[in-house]
N, C-alpha and C positions, 0 to 999 in steps of 0.2 A: 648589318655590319656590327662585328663586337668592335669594342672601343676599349682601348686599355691604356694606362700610365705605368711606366717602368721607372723606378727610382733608382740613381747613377750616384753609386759612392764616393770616386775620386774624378776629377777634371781629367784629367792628364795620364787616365791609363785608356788605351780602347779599348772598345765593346765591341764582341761578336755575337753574332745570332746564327743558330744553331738550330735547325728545320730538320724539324727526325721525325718520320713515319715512322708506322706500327702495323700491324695485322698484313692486310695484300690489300695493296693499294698503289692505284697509279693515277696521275695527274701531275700535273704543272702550278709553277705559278710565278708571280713577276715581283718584284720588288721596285718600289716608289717614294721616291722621297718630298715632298711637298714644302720649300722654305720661302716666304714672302711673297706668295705665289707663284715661286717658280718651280715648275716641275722636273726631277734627275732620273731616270731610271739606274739602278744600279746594276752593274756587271750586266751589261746588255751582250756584252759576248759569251757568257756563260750560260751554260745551259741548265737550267731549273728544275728538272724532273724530280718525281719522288720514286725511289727503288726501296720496295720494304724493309726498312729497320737500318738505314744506311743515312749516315748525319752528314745533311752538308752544312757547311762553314763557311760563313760571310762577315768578313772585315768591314764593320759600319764608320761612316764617315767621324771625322774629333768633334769629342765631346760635347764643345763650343758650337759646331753646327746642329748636331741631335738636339740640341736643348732650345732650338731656336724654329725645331722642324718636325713634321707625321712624316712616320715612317706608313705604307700602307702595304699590307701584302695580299696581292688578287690571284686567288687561287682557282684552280677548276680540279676537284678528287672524285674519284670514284673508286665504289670494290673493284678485284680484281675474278675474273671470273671465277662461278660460282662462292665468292664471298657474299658478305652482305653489308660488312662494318668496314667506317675509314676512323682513323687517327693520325692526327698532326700535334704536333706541338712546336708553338714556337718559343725558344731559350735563348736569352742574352745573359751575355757575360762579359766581368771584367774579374783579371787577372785569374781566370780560372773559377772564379765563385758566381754563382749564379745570382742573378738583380731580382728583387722582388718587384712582382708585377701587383697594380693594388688591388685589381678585380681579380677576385680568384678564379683562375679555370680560364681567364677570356683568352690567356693566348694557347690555349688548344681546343684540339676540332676534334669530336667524337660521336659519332652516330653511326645509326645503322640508315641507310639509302637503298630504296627500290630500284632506282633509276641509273642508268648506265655510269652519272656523272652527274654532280652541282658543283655551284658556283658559291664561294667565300670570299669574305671580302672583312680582312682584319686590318687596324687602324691605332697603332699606338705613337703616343707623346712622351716624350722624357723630361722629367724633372730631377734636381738636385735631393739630397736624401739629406733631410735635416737631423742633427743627432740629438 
């Protein structure tokens, strides 16, 4: 599991996360929010797919909950036939400007896979961003 912290500049603006494939690649994946041990799946009516190079966009809970909660995203990717490489990335944002994530690279996924399909399983925290 990569593990990552994203750092949140203002309280009081929200954050989206921005799930954007790359090369041919198909897979799924869930979204999970974990706060005082309670678990929310988010947008359990929507549907999660990845279509090559096409961003979907998710309105994360305020600021106030993120900063008290893991976000986790369990994914299942694979190439698209005759491919061999997946890429994911995942991107939070507020007011339009991207949040710095402090592990570099952890919130995306880039390999080449033999296998029809694996399984990912990313895991980020938010903290306030001190100036």
């Amino acid at each position: 599991m990569k593990k990552s912290k994203v750092l949140i500049k203002e309280n009081d603006k929200p954050i989206q996360l921005e799930v954007q494939s790359g090369y041919s690649i198909l897979g799924g994946f869930s979204l999970t929010l974990y706060t005082d041990n309670e678990k929310s799946d988010l947008y359990p009516e929507r549907a999660k797919s990845l279509t090559d190079r096409i961003v979907d966009i998710f309105l994360l809970p305020p600021v106030d909950v993120l900063l008290e909660s893991k976000l986790y995203i369990y994914g299942v990717y694979g190439p698209a036939p005759t491919h061999s490489q997946i890429f994911i990335s995942y991107n939070f944002l507020q007011e339009d400007i991207e949040l710095k994530v402090l592990e570099k690279k952890s919130n995306q996924i880039e390999e080449s896979i033999s296998t029809a399909s694996k399984r990912y399983h990313n895991s980020f925290s938010f903290e306030k961003e001190t100036v």
